[in-house]
C-alpha positions in Angstrom: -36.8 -14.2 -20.4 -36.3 -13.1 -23.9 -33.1 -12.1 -25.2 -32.5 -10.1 -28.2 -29.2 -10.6 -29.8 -27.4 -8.3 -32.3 -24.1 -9.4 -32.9 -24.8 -8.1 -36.1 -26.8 -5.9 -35.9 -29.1 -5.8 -40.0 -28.8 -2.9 -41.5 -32.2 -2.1 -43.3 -32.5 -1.5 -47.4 -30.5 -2.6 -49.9 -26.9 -2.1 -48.4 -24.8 -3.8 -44.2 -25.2 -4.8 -42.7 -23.8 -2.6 -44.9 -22.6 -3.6 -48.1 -19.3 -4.9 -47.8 -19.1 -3.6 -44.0 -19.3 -5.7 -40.6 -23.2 -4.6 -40.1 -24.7 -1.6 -37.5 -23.0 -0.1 -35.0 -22.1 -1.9 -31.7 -23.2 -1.3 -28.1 -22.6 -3.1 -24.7 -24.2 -5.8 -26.2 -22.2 -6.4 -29.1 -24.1 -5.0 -31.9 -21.9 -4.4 -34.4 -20.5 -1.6 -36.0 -20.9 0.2 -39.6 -17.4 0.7 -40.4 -14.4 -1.6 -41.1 -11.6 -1.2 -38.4 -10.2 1.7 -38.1 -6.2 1.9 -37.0 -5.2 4.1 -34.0 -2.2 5.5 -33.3 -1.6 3.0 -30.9 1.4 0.5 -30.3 1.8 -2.4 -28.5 0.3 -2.6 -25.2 -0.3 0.3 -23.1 0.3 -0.1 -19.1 -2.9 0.9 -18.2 -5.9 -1.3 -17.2 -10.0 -0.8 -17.2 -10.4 -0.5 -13.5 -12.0 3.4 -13.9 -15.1 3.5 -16.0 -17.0 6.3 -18.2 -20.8 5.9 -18.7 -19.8 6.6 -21.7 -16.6 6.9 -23.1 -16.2 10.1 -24.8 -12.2 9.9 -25.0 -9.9 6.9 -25.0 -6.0 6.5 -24.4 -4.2 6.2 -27.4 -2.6 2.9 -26.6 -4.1 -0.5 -25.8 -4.7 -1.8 -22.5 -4.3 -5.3 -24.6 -3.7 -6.2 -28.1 -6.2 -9.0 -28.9 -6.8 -11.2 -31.7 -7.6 -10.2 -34.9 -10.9 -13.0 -34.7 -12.7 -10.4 -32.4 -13.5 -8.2 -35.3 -13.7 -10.8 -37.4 -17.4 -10.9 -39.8 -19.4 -13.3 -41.7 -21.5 -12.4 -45.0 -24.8 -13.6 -46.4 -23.5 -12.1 -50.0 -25.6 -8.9 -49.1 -25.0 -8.0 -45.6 -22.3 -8.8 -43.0 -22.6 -9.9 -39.5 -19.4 -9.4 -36.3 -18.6 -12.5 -34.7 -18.4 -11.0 -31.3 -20.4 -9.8 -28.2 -19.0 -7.2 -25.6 -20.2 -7.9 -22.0 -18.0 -6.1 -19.5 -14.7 -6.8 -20.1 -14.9 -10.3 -22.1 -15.9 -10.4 -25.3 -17.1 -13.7 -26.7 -16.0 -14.5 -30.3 -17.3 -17.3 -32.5 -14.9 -19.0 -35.5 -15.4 -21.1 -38.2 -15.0 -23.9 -35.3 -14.9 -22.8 -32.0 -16.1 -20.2 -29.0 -14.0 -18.9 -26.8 -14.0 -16.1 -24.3 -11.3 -13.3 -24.2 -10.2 -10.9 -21.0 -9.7 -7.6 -22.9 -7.8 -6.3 -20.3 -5.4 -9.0 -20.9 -5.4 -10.3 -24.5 -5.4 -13.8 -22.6 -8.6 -16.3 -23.6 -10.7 -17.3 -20.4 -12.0 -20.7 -22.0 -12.7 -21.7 -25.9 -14.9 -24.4 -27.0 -14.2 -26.6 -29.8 -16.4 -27.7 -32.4 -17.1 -30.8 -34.2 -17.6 -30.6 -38.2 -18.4 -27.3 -38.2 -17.6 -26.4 -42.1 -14.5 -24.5 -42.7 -15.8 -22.0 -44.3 -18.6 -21.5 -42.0 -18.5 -17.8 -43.6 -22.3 -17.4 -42.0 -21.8 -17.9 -38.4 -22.4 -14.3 -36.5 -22.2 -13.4 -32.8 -23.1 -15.5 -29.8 -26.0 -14.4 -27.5 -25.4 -13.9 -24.0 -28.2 -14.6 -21.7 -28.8 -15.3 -18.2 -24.9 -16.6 -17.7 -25.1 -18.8 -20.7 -23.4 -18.3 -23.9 -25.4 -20.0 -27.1 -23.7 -20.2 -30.6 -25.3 -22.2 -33.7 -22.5 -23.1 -36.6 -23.4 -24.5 -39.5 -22.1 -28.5 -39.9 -23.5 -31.5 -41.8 -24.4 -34.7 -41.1 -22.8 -37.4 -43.1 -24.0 -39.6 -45.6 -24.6 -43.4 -45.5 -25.0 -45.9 -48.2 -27.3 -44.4 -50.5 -28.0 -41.4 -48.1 -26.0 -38.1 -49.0 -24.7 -35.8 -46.5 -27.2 -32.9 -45.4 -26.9 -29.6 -44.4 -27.2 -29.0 -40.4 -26.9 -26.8 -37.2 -24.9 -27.3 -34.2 -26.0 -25.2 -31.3 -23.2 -25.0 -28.8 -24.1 -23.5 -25.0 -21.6 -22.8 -22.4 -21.3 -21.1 -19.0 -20.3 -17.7 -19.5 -17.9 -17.6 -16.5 -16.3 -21.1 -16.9 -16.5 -22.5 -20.9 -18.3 -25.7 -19.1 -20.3 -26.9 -22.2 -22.9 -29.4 -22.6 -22.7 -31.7 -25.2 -23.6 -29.6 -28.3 -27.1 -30.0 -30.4 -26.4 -31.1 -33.9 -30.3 -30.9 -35.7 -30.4 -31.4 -39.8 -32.0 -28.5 -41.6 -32.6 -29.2 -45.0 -34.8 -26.3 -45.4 -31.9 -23.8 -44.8 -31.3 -24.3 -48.8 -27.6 -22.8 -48.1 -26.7 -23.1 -51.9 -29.7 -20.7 -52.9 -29.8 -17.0 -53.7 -27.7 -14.6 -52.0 -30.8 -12.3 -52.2 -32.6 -15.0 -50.3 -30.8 -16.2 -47.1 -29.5 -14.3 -44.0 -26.9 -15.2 -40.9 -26.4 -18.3 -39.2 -27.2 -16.9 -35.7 -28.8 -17.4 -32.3 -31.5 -14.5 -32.8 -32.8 -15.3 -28.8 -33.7 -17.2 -26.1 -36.7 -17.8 -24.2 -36.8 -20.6 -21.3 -35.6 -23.8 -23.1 -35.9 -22.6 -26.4 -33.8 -20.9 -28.8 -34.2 -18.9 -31.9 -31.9 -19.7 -34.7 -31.6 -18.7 -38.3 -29.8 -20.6 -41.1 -30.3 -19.3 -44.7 -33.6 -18.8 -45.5 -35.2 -20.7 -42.7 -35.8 -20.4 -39.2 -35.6 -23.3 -36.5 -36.9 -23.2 -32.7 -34.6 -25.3 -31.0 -35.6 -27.0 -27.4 -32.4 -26.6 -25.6 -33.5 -29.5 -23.1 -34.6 -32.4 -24.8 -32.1 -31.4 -27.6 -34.7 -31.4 -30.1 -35.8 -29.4 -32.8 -39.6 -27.8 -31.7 -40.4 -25.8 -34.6 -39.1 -24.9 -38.1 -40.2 -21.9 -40.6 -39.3 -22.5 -44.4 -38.4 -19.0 -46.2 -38.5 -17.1 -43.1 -35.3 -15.1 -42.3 -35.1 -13.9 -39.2 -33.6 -10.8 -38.1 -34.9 -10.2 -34.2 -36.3 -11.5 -31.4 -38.4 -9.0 -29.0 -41.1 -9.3 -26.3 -40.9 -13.0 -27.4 -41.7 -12.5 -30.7 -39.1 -13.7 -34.2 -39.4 -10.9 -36.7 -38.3 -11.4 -40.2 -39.3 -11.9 -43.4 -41.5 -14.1 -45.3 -39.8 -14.7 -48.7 -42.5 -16.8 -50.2 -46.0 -15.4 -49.2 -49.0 -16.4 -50.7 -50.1 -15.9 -52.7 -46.3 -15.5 -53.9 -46.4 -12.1 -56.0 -42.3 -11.7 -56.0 -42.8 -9.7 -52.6 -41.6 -10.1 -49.4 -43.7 -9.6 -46.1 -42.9 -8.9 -42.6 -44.0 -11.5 -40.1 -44.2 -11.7 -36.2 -43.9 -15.6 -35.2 -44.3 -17.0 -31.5 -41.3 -18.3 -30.2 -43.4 -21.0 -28.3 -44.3 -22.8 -31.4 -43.4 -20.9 -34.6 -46.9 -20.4 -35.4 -48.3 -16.3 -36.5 -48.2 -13.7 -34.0 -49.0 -10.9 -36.8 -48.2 -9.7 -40.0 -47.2 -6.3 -41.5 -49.9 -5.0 -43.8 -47.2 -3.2 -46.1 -45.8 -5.8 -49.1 -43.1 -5.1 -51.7 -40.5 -6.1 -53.1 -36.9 -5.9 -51.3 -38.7 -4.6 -47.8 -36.5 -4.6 -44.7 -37.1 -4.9 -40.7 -34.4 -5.2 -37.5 -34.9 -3.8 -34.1 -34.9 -0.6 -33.4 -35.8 -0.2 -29.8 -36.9 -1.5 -26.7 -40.6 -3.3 -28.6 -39.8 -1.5 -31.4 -38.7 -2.7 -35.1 -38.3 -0.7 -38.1 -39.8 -1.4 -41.8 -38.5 -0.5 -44.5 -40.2 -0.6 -47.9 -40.1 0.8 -51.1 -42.9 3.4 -50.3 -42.3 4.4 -46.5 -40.2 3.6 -42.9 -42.2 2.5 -40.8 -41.9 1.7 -36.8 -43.7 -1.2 -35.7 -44.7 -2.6 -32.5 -42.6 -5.8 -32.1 -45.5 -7.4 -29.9 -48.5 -6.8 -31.9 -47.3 -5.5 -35.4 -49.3 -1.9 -35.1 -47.7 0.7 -36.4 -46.7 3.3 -34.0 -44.9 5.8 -36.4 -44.3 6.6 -39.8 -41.3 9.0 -41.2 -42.8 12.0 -43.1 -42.0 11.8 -46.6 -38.9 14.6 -46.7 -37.0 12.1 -44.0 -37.9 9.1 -44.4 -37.3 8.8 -48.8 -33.3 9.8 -48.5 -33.4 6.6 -46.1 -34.7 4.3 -48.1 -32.1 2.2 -49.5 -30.0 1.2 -46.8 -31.6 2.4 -43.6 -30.2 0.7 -40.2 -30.7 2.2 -36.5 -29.5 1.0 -33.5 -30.5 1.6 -29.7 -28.2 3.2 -27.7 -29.6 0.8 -24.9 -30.9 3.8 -22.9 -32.8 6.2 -24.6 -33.0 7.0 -27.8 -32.4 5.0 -31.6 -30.5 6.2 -33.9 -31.2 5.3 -37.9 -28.9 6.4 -40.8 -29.8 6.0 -44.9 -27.3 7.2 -47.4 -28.1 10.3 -47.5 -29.5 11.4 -43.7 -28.7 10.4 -40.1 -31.3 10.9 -37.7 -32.3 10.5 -34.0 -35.6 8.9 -32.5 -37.3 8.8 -29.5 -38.4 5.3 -29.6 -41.8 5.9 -27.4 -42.5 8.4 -31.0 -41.2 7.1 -33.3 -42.7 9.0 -35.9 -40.7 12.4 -34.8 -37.2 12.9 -35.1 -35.7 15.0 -32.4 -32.4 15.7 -34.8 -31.3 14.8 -38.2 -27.9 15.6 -39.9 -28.6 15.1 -44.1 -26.2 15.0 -47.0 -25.8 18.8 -48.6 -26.4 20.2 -45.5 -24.0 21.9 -43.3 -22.7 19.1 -41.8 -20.9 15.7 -42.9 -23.2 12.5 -42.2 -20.4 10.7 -40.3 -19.9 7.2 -41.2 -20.8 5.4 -37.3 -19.2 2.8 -35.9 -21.0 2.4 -32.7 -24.1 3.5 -30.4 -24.0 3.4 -26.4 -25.8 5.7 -23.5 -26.2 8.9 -25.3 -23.0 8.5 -27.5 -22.6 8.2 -31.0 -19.0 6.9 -32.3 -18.1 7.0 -35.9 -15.8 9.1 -38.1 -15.9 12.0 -40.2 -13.5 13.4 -43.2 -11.6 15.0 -40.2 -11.1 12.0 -38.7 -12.3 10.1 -35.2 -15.6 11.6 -33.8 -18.4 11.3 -30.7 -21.7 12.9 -31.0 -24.3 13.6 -28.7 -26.9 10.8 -29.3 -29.8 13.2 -27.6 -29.3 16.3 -29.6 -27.0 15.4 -32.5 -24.1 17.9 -31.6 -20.7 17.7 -32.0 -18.9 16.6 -28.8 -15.8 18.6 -28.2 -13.0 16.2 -28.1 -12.0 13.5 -30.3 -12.1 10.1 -29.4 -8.5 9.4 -30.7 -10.7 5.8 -31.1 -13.4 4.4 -33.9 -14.6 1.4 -31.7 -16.2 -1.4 -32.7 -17.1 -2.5 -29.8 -17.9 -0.2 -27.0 -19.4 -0.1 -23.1 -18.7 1.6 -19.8 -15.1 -0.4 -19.4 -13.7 -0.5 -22.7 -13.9 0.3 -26.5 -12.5 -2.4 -28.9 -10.7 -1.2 -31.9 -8.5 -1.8 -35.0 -4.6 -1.5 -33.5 -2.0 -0.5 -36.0 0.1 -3.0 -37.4 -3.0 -5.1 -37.6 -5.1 -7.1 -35.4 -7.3 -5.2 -32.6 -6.8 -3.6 -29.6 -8.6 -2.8 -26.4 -8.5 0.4 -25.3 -9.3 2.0 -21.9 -11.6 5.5 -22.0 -10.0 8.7 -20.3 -12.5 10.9 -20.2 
């Protein structure tokens, strides 16, 4: 089983994971959101718990259930996009530090387990969001081995899995990476993350190179040198080749087999500054400086191409996210839009700048329900048709699912906050 992971969800183009914003907006699965927290009119604890849930949330109470640590909405930066530290499942969210996992009941406030670990750096400002899959929780930090006699230190990755239910840990994996270059250019590096998982083997990133890790023999199986990753789908790591050849200043888009690192495909399209993430069951989005193109994640065909008047007010700082149902939304600078992710290449809706409507800033995407904010304040739109839902949210979550959304509380910190409606 393949498990795609977007803690952090990249935001496409030149902006974050948006520029100087915790990257994409957030779902059940912990993908996270476009805006910085946003306080509530919340305080202190509500008495209410997450026992009734809405599938989804259109309204939530204006008190927390819980107030939680501030770590949960904590992010990490690459110098051009920024990453959330945390992934929603129910009602536990799993947050990574600069030296530890833990899990947190939202409900209460009150951690379920943490995990320590060893010489992780302390300002491991690249670490995103743990991966959740199959009952196992899997976290990479970035640590370094020490030197000896006339060896120096070097750079390295410790990947950290635990039960989800219990924190029971095996020993972590500590593998040197001294192709991660973590001193080089901004431009040229992205999150220290597990990007997926597949049998014994893992998926991680580091800088600007990619390692397949066997979870089993504790062993590194593969490595990638300027590759940055940025998903895994239908067993497949999608990212970017920073150094093609021949090596024109461009960047390409390549598919690798998580097997044995080796080419699954290529994107024919080449330039300068081009984007891709996930956007959609099989589906990633490409963004060059010409066009945005949909992908298939499996084979690298194209299966849909913006037309010209929608897709050029995107480019720049495109991102969409997967409501995990139906339908993907994407959102430039200047135009929001919704897809059907079986056609890509038609939007059903779009909402642009100068138009008659605001482009809401969006915080989160879940089952038909867009979360964000407006001018006016809190909002939730219809992720099928683009409309206006009729009441406010009160909330801007970060995180959100069926039980809960996860906030900024006033006075600071976050909150979790139980839906109403």
């Amino acid at each position: 089983m393949t498990a795609v992971v977007a803690g952090g969800l990249l935001l496409i183009g030149c902006s974050t994971t948006k520029t100087g914003k915790p990257s994409g907006p957030t779902g059940s699965s912990g993908q996270s959101g476009s805006s910085s927290p946003i306080s509530t009119n919340s305080s202190g604890s509500g008495s209410g718990n997450l026992s009734k849930t809405f599938d989804p949330p259109l309204v939530f109470d204006k008190q927390p259930v819980a107030e939680l640590s501030g770590d949960v909405l904590g992010s990490s930066t690459d110098g051009i996009n920024n990453y959330y530290r945390s992934t929603l499942d129910g009602t536990v969210i799993y947050t990574v530090t600069g030296d530890s996992m833990s899990a947190i009941d939202v409900e209460t406030g009150q951690p379920k387990w943490n995990v320590p670990v060893d010489r992780a750096e302390t300002m491991n400002s690249h670490v995103a969001a743990p991966a959740l899959v199959d009952g196992k929780v899997y976290a990479v930090f970035e640590t370094t081995i020490p030197g000896k006699g006339t060896t120096p230190e070097q750079p390295a990755i410790t990947v950290v899995v635990a039960d989800a239910a219990s924190g029971q840990a095996a020993a972590p994996i500590q593998i040197p990476t001294p192709d991660a270059d973590p001193a080089g250019a901004l431009a040229s590096r992205g999150a220290t993350k597990v990007y997926g998982v597949s049998g014994n083997l893992v998926a991680i990133n580091r800088g600007a190179a990619t390692f397949g890790v066997n979870v089993d023999t504790k062993s590194l199986a593969w490595r990638r040198k300027n590759f940055i990753t940025r998903a895994v789908i239908d067993d497949v790591v999608i990212g970017l080749d920073t150094k093609p050849v021949p090596d024109d200043g461009s960047d390409r888009v390549l598919g690798l087999r998580i097997a044995d690192g080796k080419q699954a495909w290529a994107a024919s399209e080449r330039s300068p500054g081009v984007q891709v993430a996930s956007a959609g069951p099989h589906l990633v989005v490409v963004d060059t400086e010409k066009s945005v193109d949909f992908l298939s994640a499996a084979d690298g065909t194209i299966r849909g191409k913006l037309p010209p008047t929608v897709s050029t007010p995107l480019l720049g700082g495109t991102w969409c996210s997967y409501d995990d149902r139906s339908i993907t939304v994407c959102k430039g600078t200047y135009r929001m839009i919704g897809i059907d992710p079986n056609a890509p290449g038609k939007p059903k809706w779009e909402i642009k700048d100068g138009g008659a409507r605001e482009v809401p800033e969006v915080s989160a995407v879940f089952h038909g329900a867009i979360y964000g904010k407006t001018s006016n304040g809190p909002i939730v739109l219809d992720a099928l048709t683009g409309a206006d839902k009729p009441d406010s949210p009160v909330l801007v979550p970060t995180f959100v699912n069926e039980h809960v959304g996860i906030g900024g509380a006033d006075g600071g910190g976050a909150g979790a906050f139980a839906p109403i409606k």
